[in-house]
Backbone as a chain_set.jsonl record, in Angstrom:
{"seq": "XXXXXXXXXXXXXXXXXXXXXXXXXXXXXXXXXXXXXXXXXXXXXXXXXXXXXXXXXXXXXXXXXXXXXXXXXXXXXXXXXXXXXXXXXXXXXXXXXXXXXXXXXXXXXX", "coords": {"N": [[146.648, 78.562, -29.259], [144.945, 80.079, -28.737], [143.506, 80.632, -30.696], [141.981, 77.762, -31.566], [140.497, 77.832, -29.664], [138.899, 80.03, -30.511], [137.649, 78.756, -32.79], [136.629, 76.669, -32.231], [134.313, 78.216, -30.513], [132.954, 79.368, -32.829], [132.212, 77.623, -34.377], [130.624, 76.152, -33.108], [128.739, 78.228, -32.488], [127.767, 78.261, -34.866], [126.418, 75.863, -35.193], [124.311, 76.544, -33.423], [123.011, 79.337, -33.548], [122.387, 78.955, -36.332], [122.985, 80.592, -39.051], [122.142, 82.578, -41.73], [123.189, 83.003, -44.942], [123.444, 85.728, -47.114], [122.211, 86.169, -50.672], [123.877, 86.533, -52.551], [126.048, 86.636, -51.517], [126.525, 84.194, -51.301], [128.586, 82.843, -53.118], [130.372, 83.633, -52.717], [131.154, 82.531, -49.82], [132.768, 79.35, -49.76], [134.605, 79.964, -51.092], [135.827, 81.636, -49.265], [135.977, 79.739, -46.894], [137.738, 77.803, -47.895], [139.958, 79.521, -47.956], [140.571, 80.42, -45.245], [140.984, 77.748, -43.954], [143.433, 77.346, -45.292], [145.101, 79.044, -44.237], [144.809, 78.227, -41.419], [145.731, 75.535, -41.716], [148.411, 76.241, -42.11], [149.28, 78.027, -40.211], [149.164, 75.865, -37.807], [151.727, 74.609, -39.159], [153.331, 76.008, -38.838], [153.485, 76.341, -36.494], [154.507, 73.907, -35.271], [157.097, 74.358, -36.123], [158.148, 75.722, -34.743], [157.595, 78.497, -35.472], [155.596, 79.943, -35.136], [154.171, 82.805, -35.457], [151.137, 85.191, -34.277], [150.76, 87.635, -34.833], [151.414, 87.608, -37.703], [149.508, 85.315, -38.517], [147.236, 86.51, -38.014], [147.358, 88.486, -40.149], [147.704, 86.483, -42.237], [145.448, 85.307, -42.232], [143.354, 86.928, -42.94], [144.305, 88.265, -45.312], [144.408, 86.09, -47.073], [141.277, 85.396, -46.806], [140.732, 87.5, -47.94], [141.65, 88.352, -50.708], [140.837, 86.023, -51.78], [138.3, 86.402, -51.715], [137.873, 88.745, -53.543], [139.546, 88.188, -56.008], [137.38, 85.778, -56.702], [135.143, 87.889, -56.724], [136.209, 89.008, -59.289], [136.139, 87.659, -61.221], [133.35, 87.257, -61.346], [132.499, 89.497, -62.463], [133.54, 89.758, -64.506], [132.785, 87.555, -66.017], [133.7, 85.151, -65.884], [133.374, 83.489, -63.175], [133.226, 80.632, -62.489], [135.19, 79.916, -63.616], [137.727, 80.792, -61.917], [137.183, 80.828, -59.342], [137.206, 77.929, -59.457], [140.017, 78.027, -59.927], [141.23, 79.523, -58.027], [140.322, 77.174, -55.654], [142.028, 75.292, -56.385], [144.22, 76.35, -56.105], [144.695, 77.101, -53.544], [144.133, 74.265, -52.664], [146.109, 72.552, -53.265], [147.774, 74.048, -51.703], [147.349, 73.878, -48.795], [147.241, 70.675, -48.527], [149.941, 70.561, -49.445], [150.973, 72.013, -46.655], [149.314, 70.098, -44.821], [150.496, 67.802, -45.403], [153.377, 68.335, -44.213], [152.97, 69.172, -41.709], [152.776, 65.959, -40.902], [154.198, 64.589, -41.915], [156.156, 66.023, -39.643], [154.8, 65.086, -37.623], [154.478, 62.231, -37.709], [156.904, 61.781, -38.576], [157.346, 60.771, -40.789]], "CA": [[145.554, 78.008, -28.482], [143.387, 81.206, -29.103], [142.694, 80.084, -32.26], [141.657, 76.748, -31.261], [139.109, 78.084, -28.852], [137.898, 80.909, -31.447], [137.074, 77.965, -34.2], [135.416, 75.84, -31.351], [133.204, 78.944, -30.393], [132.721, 79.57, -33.908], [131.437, 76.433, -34.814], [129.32, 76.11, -31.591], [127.297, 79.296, -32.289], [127.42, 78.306, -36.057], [125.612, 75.44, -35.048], [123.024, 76.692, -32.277], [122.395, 79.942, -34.753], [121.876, 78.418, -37.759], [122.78, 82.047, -39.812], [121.759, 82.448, -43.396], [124.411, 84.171, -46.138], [122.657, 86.231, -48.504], [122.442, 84.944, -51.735], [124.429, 87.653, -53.454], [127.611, 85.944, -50.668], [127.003, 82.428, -51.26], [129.645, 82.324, -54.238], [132.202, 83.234, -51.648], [131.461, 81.56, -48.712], [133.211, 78.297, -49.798], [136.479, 80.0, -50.92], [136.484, 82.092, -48.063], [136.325, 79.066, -46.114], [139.132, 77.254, -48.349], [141.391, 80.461, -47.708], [140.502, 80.329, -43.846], [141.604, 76.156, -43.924], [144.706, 77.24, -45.798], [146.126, 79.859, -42.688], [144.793, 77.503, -40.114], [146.56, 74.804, -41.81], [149.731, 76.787, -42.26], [149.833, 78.356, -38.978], [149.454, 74.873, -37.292], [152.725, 73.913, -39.766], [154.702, 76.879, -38.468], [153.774, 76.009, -34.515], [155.39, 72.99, -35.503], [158.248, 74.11, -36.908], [158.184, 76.565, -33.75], [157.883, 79.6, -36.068], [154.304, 80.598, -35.238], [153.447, 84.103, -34.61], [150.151, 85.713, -34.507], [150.321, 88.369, -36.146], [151.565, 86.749, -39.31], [148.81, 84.53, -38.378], [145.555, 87.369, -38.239], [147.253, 88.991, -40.807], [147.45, 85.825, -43.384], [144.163, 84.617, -42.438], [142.459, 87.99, -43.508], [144.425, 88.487, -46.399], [144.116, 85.38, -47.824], [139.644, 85.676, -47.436], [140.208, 88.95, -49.153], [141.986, 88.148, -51.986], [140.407, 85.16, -52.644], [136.957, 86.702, -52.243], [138.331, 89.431, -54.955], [139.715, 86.813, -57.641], [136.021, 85.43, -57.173], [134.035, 88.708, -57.801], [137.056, 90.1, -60.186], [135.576, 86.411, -61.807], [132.124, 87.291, -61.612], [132.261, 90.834, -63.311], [134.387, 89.598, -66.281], [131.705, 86.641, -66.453], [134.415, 83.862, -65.612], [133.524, 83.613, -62.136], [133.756, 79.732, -61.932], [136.675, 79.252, -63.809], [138.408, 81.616, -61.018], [136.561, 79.876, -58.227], [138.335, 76.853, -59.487], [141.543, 77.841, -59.993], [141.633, 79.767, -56.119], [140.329, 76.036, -54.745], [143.227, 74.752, -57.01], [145.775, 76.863, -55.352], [144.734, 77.217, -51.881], [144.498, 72.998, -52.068], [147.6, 72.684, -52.859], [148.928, 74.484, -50.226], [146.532, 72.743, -47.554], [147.602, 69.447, -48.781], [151.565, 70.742, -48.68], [151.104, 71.635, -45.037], [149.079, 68.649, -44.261], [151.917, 66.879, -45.33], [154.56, 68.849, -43.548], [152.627, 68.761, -40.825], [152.33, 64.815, -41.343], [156.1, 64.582, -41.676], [156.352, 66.365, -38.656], [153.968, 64.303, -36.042], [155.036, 60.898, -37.653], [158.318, 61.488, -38.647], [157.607, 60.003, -42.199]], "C": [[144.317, 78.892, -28.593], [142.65, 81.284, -30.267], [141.707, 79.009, -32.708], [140.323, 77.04, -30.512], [138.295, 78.648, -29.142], [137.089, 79.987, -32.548], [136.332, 77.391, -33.228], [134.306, 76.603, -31.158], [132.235, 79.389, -31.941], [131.783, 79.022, -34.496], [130.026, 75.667, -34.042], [127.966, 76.78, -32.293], [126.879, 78.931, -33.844], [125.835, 77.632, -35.839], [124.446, 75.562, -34.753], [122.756, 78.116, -32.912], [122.031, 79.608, -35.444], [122.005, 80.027, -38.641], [122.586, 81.296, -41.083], [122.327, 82.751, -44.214], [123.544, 84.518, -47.283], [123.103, 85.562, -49.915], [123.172, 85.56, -52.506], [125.74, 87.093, -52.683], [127.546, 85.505, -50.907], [128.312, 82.525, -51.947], [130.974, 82.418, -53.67], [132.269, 83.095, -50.165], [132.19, 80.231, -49.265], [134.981, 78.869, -49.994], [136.764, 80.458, -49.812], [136.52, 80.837, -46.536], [137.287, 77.879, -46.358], [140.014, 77.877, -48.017], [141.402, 80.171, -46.077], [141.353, 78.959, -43.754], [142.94, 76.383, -44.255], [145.822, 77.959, -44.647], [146.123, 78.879, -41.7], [145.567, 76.459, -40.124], [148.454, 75.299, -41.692], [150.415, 77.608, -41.078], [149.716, 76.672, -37.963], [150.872, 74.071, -37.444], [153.451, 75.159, -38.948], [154.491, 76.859, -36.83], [154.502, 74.901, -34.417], [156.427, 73.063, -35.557], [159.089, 75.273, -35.794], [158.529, 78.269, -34.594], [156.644, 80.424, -35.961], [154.454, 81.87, -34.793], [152.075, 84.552, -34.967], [149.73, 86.647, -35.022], [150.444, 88.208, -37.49], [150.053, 85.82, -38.91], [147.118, 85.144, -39.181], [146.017, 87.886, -39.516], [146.953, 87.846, -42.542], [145.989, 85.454, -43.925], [143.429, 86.007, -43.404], [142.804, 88.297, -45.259], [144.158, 87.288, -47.716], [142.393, 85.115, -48.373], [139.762, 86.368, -47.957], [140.623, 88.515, -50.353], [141.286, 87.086, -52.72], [139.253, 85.152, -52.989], [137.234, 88.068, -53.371], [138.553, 88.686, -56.068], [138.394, 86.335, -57.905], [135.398, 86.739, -57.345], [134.638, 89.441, -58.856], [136.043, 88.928, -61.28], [134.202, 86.931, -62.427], [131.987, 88.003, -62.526], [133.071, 90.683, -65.027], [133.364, 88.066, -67.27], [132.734, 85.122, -66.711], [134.449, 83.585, -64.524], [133.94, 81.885, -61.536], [134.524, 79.19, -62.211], [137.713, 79.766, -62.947], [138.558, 81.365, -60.019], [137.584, 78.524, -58.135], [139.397, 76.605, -59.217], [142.024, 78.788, -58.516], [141.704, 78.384, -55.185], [141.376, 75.546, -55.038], [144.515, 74.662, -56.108], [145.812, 76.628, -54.352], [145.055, 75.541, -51.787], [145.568, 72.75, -52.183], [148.202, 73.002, -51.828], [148.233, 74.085, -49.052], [147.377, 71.531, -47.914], [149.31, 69.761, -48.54], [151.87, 70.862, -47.452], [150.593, 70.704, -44.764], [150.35, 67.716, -44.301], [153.288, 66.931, -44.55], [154.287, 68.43, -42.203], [152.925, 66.947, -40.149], [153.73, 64.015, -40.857], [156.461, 64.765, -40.388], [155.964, 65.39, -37.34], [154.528, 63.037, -36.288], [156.605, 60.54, -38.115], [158.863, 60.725, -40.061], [156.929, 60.57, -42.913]], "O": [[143.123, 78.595, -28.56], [141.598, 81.8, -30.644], [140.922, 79.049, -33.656], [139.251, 76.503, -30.789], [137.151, 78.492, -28.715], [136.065, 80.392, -33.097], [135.132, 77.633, -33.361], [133.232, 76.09, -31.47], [131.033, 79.654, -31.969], [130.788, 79.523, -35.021], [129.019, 75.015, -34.319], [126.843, 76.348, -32.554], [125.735, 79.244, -34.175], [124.721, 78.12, -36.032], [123.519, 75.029, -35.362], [121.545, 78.135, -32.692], [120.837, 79.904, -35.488], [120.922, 80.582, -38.826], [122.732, 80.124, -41.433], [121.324, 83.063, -44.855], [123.069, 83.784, -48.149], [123.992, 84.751, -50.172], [123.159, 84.962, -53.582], [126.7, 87.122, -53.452], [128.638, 85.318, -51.444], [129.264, 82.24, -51.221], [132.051, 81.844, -53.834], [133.2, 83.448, -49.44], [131.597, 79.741, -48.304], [136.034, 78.516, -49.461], [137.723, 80.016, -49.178], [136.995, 81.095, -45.43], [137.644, 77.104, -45.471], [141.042, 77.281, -47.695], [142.428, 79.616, -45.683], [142.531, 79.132, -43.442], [143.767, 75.723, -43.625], [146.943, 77.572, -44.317], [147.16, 78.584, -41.106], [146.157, 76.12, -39.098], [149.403, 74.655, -41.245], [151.617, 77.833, -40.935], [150.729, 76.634, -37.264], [151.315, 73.271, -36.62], [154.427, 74.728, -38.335], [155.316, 77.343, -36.056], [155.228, 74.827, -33.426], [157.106, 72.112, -35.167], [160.264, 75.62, -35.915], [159.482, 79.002, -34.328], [156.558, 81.485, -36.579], [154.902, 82.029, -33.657], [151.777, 84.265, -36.127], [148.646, 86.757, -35.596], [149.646, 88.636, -38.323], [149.425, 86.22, -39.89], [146.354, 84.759, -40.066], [145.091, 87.836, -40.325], [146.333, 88.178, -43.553], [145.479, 85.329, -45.038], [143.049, 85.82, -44.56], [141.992, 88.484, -46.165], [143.836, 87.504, -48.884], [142.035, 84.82, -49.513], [138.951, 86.387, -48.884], [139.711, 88.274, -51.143], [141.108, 87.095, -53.938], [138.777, 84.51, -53.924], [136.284, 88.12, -54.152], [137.753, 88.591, -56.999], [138.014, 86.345, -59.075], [134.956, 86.76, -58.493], [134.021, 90.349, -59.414], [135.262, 89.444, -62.079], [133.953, 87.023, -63.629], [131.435, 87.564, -63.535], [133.079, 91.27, -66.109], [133.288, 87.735, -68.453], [132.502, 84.248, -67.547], [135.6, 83.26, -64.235], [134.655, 81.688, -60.554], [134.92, 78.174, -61.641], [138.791, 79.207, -63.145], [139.644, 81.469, -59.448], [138.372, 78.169, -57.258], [139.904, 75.652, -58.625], [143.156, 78.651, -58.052], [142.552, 78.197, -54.313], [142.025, 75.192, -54.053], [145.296, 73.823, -55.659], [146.755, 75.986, -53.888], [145.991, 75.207, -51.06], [146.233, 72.673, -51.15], [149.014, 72.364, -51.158], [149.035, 73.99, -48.124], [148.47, 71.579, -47.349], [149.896, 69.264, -47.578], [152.749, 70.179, -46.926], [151.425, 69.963, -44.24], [150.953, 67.112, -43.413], [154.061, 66.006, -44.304], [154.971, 67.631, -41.562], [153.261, 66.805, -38.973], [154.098, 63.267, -39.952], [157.062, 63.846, -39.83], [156.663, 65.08, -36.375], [155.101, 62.512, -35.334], [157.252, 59.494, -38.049], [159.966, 60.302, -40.407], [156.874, 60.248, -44.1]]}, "num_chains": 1, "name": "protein.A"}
């Protein structure tokens, strides 16, 4: 539920701030907000499955923005940054779309 109320505030102040991301971040604001979707999705599948804990929770979410903002600037510096980009959205959707589904399974039973 503290997660629920941190993305609502989140999204609030996003709104009524309006911040800017330097332009040297943009390239990984989007994964880091594919990797974020992929914990939130996957800790929603394991409250389901009554397996949630929170520290698996802070710890996936973080590790998964890091790594996936690394694979994108390991990308950049080798000068393949959006074939890297790609293949992180690749992965992470996948595994969004597998919990969606679990999830899916779960609430309707089909």
């Amino acid at each position: 539920m503290i997660a629920v109320v941190g993305l609502v505030i989140g999204v609030v102040a996003g709104l009524l701030l309006e911040p800017t991301v330097p332009v040297a971040l943009q390239p990984y604001l989007p994964i880091a907000v594919v990797a974020a979707l992929d914990a939130l999705f996957g800790a929603f599948r394991a409250m389901l499955d009554g397996l949630f804990d929170d520290k698996v929770f802070v710890v996936s979410f973080l590790s998964n923005v890091l790594v996936a903002a690394f694979i994108v600037f390991l990308g950049d510096q080798l000068g393949v940054g959006s074939q890297l980009s790609t293949a992180v959205v690749v992965v992470l959707g996948i595994r969004i779309f597998s919990n969606a589904a679990a999830i899916r399974r779960h609430l309707f039973k089909a």
